[in-house]
Each structure stands twice: as C-alpha cells, then as structure tokens.
MIVO-893512 format. One record per residue (C-alpha): residue number from 0; residue in one letter; x, z, y. Coordinates in nm, 2 decimals, decimal comma. Example, Ala and Ser with C-alpha at 12.3 -4.5 7.8 and 13.67 -1.06 7.14 Angstrom:
2
@seq:0	type:A	x:1,23	z:0,78	y:-0,45 .
@seq:1	type:S	x:1,37	z:0,71	y:-0,11 .
This chain:
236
@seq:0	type:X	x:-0,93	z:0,82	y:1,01 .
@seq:1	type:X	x:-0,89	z:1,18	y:1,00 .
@seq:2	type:X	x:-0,80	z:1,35	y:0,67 .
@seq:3	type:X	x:-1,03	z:1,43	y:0,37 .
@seq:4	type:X	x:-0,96	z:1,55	y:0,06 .
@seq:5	type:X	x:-1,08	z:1,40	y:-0,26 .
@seq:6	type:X	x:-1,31	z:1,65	y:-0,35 .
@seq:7	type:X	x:-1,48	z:1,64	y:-0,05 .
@seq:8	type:X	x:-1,53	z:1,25	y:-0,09 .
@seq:9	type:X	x:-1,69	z:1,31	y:-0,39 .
@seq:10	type:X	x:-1,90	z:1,62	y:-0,33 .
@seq:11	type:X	x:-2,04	z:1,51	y:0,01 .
@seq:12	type:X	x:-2,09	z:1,13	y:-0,13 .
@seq:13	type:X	x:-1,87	z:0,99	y:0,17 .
@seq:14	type:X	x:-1,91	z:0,63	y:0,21 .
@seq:15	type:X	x:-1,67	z:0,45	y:0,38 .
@seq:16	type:X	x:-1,81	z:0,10	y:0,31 .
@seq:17	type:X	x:-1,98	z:0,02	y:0,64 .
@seq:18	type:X	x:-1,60	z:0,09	y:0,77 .
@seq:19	type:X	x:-1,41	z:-0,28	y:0,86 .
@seq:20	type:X	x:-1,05	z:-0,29	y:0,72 .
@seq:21	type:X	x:-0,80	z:-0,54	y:0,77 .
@seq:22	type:X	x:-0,62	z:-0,66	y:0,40 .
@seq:23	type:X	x:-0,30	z:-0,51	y:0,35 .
@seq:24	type:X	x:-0,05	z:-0,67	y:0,57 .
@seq:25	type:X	x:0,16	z:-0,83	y:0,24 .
@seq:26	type:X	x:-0,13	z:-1,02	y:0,20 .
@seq:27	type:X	x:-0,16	z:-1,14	y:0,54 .
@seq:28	type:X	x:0,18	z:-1,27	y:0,66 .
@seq:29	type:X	x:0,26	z:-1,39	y:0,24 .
@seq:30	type:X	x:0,48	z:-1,13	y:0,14 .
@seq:31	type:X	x:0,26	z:-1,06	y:-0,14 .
@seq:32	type:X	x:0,23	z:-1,44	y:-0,29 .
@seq:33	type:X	x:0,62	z:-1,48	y:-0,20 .
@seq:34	type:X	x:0,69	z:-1,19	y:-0,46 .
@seq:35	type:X	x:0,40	z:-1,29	y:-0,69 .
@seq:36	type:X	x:0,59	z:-1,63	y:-0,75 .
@seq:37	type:X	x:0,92	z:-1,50	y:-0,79 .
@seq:38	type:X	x:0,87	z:-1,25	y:-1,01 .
@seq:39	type:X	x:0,57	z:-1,42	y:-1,22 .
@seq:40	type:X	x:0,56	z:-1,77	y:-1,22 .
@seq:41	type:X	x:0,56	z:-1,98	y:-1,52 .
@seq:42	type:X	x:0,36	z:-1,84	y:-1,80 .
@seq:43	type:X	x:0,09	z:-1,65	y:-1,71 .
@seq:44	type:X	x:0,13	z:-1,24	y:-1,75 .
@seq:45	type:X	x:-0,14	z:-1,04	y:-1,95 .
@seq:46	type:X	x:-0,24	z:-0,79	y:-1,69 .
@seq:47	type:X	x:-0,20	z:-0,66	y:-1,32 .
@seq:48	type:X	x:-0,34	z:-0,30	y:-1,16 .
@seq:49	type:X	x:-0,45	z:-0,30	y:-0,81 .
@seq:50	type:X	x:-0,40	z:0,09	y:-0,69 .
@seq:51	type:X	x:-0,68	z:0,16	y:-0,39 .
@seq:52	type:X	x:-0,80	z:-0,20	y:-0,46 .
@seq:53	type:X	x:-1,13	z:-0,13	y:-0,19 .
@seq:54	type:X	x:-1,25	z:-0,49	y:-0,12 .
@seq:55	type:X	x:-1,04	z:-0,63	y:-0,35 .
@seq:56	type:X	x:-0,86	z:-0,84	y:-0,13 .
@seq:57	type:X	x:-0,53	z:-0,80	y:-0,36 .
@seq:58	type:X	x:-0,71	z:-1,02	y:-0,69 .
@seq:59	type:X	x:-0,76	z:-1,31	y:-0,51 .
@seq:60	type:X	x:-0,36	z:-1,36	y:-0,56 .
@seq:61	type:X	x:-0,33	z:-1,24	y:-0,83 .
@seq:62	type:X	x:-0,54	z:-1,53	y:-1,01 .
@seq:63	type:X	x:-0,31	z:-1,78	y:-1,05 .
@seq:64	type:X	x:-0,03	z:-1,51	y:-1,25 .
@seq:65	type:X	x:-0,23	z:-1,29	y:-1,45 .
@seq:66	type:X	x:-0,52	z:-1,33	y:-1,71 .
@seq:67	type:X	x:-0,65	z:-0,95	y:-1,66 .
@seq:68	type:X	x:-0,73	z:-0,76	y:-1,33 .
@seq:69	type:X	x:-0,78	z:-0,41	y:-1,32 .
@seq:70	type:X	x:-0,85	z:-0,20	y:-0,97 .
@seq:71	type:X	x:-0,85	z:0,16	y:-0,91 .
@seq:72	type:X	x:-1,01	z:0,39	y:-0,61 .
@seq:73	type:X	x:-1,17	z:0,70	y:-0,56 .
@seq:74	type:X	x:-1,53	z:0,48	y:-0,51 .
@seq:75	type:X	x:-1,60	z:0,12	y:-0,59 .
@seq:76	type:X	x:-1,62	z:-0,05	y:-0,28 .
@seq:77	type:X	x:-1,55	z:-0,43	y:-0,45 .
@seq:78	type:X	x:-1,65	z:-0,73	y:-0,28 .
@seq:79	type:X	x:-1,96	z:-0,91	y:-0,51 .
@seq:80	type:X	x:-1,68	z:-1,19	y:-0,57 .
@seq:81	type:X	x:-1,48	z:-0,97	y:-0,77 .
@seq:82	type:X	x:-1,73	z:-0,70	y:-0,91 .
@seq:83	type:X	x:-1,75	z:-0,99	y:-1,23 .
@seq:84	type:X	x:-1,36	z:-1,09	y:-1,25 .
@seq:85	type:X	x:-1,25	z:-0,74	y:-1,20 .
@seq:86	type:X	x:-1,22	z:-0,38	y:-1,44 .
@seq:87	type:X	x:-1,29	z:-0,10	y:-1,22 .
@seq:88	type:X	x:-1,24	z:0,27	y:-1,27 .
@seq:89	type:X	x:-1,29	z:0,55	y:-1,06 .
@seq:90	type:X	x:-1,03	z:0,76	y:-1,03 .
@seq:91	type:X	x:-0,90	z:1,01	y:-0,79 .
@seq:92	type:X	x:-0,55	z:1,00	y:-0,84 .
@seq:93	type:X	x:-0,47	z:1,29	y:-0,68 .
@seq:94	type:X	x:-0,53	z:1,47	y:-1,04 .
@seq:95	type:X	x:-0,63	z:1,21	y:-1,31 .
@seq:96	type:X	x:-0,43	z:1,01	y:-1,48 .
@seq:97	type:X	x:-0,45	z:0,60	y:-1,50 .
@seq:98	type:X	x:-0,66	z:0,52	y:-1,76 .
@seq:99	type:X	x:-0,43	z:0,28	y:-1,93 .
@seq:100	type:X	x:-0,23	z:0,32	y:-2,25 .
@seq:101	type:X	x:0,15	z:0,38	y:-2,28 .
@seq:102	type:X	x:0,32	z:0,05	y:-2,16 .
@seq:103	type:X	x:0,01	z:-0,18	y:-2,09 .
@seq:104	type:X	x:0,04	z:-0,35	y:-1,71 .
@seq:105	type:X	x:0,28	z:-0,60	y:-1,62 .
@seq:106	type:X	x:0,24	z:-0,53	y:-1,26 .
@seq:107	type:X	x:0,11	z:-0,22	y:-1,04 .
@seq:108	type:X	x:0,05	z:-0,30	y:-0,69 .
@seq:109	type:X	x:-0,05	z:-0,01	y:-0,41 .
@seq:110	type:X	x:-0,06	z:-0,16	y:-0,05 .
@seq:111	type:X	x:-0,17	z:0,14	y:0,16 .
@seq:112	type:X	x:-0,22	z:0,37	y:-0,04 .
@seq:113	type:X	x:0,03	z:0,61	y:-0,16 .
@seq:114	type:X	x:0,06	z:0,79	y:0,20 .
@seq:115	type:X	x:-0,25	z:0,91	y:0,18 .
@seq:116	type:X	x:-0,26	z:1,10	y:-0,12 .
@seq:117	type:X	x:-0,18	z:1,46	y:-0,22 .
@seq:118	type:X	x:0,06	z:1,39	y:-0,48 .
@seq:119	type:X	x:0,22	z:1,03	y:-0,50 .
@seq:120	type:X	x:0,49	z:1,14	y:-0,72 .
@seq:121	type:X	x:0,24	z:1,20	y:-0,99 .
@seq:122	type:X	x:0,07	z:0,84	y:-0,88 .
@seq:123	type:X	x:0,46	z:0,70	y:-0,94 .
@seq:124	type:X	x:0,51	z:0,86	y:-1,30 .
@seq:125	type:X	x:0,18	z:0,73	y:-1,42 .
@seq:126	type:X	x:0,28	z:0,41	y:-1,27 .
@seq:127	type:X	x:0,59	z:0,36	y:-1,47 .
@seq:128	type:X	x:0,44	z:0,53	y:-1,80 .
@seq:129	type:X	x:0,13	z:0,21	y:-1,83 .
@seq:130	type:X	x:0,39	z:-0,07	y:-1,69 .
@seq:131	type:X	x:0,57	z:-0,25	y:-1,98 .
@seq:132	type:X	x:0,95	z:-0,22	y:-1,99 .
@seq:133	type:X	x:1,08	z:-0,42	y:-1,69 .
@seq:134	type:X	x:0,74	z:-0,44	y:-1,55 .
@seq:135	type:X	x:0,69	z:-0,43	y:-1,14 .
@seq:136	type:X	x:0,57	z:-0,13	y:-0,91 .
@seq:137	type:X	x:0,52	z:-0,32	y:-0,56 .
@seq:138	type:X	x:0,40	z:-0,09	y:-0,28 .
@seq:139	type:X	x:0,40	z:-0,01	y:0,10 .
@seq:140	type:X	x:0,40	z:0,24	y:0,30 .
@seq:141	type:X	x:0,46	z:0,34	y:0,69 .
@seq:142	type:X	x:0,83	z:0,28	y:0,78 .
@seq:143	type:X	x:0,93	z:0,66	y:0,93 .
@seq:144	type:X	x:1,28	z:0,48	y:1,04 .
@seq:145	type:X	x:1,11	z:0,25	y:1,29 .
@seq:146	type:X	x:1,22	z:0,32	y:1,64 .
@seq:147	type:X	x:0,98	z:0,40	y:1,85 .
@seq:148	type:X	x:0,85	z:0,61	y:1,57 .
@seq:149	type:X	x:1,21	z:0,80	y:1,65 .
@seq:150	type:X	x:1,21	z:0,82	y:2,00 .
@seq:151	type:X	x:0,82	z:0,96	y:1,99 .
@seq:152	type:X	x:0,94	z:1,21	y:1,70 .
@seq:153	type:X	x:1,30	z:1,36	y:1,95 .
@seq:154	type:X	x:1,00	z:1,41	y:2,21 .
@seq:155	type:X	x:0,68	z:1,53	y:2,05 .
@seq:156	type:X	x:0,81	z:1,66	y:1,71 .
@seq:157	type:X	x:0,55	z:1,43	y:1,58 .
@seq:158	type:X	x:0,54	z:1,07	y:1,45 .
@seq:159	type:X	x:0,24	z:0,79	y:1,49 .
@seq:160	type:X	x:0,18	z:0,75	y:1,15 .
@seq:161	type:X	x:0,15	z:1,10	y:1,10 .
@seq:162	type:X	x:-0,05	z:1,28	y:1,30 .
@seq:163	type:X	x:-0,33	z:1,55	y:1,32 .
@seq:164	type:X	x:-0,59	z:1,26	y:1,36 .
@seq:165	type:X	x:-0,51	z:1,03	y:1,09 .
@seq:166	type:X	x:-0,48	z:1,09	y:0,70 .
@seq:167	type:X	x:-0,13	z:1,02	y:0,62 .
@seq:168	type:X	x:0,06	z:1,29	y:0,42 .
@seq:169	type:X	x:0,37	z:1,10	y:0,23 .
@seq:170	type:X	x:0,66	z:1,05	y:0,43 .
@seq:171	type:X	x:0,90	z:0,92	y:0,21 .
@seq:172	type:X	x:1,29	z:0,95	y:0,33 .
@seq:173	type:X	x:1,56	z:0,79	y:0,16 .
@seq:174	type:X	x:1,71	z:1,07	y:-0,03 .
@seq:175	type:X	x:1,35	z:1,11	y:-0,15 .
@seq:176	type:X	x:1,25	z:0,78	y:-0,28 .
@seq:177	type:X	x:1,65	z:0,80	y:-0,43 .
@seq:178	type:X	x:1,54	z:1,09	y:-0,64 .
@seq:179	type:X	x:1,23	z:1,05	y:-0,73 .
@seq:180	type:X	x:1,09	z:0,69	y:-0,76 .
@seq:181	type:X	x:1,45	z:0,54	y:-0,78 .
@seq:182	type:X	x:1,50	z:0,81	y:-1,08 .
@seq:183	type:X	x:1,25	z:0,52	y:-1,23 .
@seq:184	type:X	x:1,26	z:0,24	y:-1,12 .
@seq:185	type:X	x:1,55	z:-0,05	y:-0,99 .
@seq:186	type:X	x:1,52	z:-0,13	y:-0,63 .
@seq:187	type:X	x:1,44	z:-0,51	y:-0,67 .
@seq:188	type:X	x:1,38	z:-0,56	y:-0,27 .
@seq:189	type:X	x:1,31	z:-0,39	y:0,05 .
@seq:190	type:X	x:1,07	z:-0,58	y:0,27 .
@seq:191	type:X	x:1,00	z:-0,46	y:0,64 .
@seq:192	type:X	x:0,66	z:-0,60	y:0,79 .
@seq:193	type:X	x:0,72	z:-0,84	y:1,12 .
@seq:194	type:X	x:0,80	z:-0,61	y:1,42 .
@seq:195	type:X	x:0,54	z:-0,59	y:1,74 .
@seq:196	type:X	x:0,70	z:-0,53	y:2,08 .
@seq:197	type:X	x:0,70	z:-0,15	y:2,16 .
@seq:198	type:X	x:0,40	z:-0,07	y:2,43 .
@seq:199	type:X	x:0,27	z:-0,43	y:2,44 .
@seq:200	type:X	x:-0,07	z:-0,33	y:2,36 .
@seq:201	type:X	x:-0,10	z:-0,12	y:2,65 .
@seq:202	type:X	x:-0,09	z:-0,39	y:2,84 .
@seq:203	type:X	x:-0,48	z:-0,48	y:2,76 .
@seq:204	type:X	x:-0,57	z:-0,13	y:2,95 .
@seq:205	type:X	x:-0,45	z:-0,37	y:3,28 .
@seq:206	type:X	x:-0,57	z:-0,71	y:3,14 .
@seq:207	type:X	x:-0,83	z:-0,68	y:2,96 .
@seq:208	type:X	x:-0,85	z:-0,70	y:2,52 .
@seq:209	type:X	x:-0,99	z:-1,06	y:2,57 .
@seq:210	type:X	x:-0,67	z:-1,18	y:2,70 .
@seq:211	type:X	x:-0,39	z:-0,95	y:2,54 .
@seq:212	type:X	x:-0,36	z:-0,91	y:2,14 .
@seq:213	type:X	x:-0,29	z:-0,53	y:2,05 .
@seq:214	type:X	x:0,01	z:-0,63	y:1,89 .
@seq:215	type:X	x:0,29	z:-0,92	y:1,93 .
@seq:216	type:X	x:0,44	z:-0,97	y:1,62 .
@seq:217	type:X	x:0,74	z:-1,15	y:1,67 .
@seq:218	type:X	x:1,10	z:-0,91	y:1,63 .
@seq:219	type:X	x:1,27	z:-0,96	y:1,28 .
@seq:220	type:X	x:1,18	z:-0,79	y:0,96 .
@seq:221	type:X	x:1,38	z:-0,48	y:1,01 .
@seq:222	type:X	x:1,38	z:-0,07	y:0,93 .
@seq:223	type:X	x:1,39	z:-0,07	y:1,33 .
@seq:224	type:X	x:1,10	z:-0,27	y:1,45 .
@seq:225	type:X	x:0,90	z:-0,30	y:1,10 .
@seq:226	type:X	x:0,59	z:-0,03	y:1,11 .
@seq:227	type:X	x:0,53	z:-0,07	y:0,76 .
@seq:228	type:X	x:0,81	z:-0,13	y:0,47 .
@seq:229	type:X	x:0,73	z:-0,28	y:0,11 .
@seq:230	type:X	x:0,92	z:-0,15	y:-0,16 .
@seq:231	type:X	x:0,96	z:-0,38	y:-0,50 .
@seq:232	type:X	x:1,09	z:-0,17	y:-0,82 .
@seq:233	type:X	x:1,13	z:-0,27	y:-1,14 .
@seq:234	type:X	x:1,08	z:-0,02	y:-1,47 .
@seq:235	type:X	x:1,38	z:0,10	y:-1,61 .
C-alpha cells in the first residue's frame, strides 16, 4: 500500500474496508496470548488499548485479562462482533493525543502500526503518559536487521520494508529505540517473528501458487531471519 497521509484519509473519505488483511502475526503464531498470560493472569486488569485496532482482531484475546477494551484508528473499521464490547475513538495519531487520562491503561498494544506513522515518538509518550505505573507497551514493527533485508540494502540502497511503494516511514535502530522509547520504558522481551526461507516464494512463479506457499516459515526466531520483531516494555 502506497503512502497516504492522514489528512488526506480524512479529506478524501478513503476507505480501506473492502481491503483483506491478515491479523497481526502475534496473534497468529501465539506470541500475543503467550505474553497476555505472563504478564496478566490471575486477577483480571481494568483496562487494555488496542493502537490501529482495524478489525479488532486484537480484543478477542484480550477477553479473558481485562474487563475494559478500548481501540484506536484513524476510521472505525470494527468487526460487528466487537462494535458492542469495544470503546472506539477516532484518532489520528499523527497529531492528537490519546484520549485517556493521566495513568489509566494497564496495557497498550500496537501490532503494525507504529511504522506507518509520521511521528511514533509522540505515539510512544502518549503511550506511557495513560499507562499506569508498571503498565505494558507491547508492539511490532519490521525487523531492519533481518538479512536479506541487508544484503538488498549493500546493493539497492533500499530495504523491503521500506520502499517507494509501500507506507512504511519508522525505521527504528537500536541506538534509537535506546534513546527514545527505552528513555521510558524497561525492555521486558524481544520477540522475532518465525523466519521464512529467503526467495522461497519465488519459487511459485515456476510452480504455480496452488502448489507453493509464499512463505516457509520454519528458521528460528531470530534478528537474522525474523521479518518482523515485537518489542515488550514496561513503564518506568
């Protein structure tokens, strides 16, 4: 998806909801539920924020943790299952700030989300001022240390995940996410997502996309082979 700024979402009523997207991938392999139970089982927590919430695949986990689900995006594109269960708010979070008060949200999840936007440092600060003390940021972004993101970066001064064609802007290095959202937060965990085998897909131009997947996903969790990389903080 090429990229569009918020204005221009709003101005020229964009509507992406005929578009089919896949749920994050912390949702689909269990990262997501794993963390949900280590960090919040037992009693039940009073609230969670979903950041770029679009279906609302995200709520469906959080049910058994939280009594209160809140989910933010630039246009409500809820699923009817969770337009009843959930607190929506536009926002474009490029500018505005969250609409919650000072030290309100137990947890603030943003799966896909921060690498598209403008200003994600802003996003990160308004993240830590609603979460309680010790509450938990949980988000992912590309991996830019994956390596054949490397090897196309030496040759074409240019990387996958951000190109020309797509709408990713935040590439987040480590002495970057060191001074600014570690400046906030603890590192709880690093989580890479499954790596795919380098080129595999391009075996369906010869086969056919009946008989080849477009990815293999079967090299460790691992800044090498990982595309995407899940980062769990904790407030200070």
């Amino acid at each position: 998806m090429k990229y569009i700024p918020s204005d221009k979402v709003k101005t020229e009523k964009l509507d992406y909801r005929g578009i089919k997207v896949m749920a994050p991938w912390v949702l689909l392999d269990g990262t997501l539920a794993k963390c949900l139970e280590k960090y919040f089982s037992g009693k039940k927590s009073e609230a969670a924020l979903d950041i770029g919430c679009g279906g609302g695949a995200a709520f469906q986990a959080f049910a058994p943790y939280f009594n209160r689900f809140y989910g933010i995006d630039l246009v409500n594109y809820l699923n009817k299952e969770f337009i009843a269960q959930v607190s929506f708010s536009s926002v474009d979070l490029n500018f505005e700030r969250l609409p919650y008060a000072d030290g309100s949200l137990d947890l603030v999840t943003a799966f896909q989300v921060l690498e598209h936007l403008e200003n994600p440092f802003f996003v990160m600060r308004e993240v830590w001022r609603a979460l309680k003390p010790g509450g938990i940021f949980m988000f992912s972004v590309p991996n830019p240390f994956q390596l054949t993101f490397r090897l196309k970066f030496l040759l074409t001064g240019n990387m996958p995940p951000w190109t020309e064609a797509n709408d990713h802007l935040l590439f987040l290095t480590r002495a970057v996410f060191k001074k600014t959202y570690l400046a906030n937060f603890y590192l709880l965990e690093t989580i890479y997502q499954r790596g795919d085998v380098p080129f595999f897909g391009r075996l369906r131009a010869i086969f056919g996309k009946r008989l080849i997947p477009a990815h293999l996903m079967i090299l460790p969790r691992s800044e090498f082979f990982g595309r995407r990389v899940c980062f769990v903080l904790r407030k200070r």
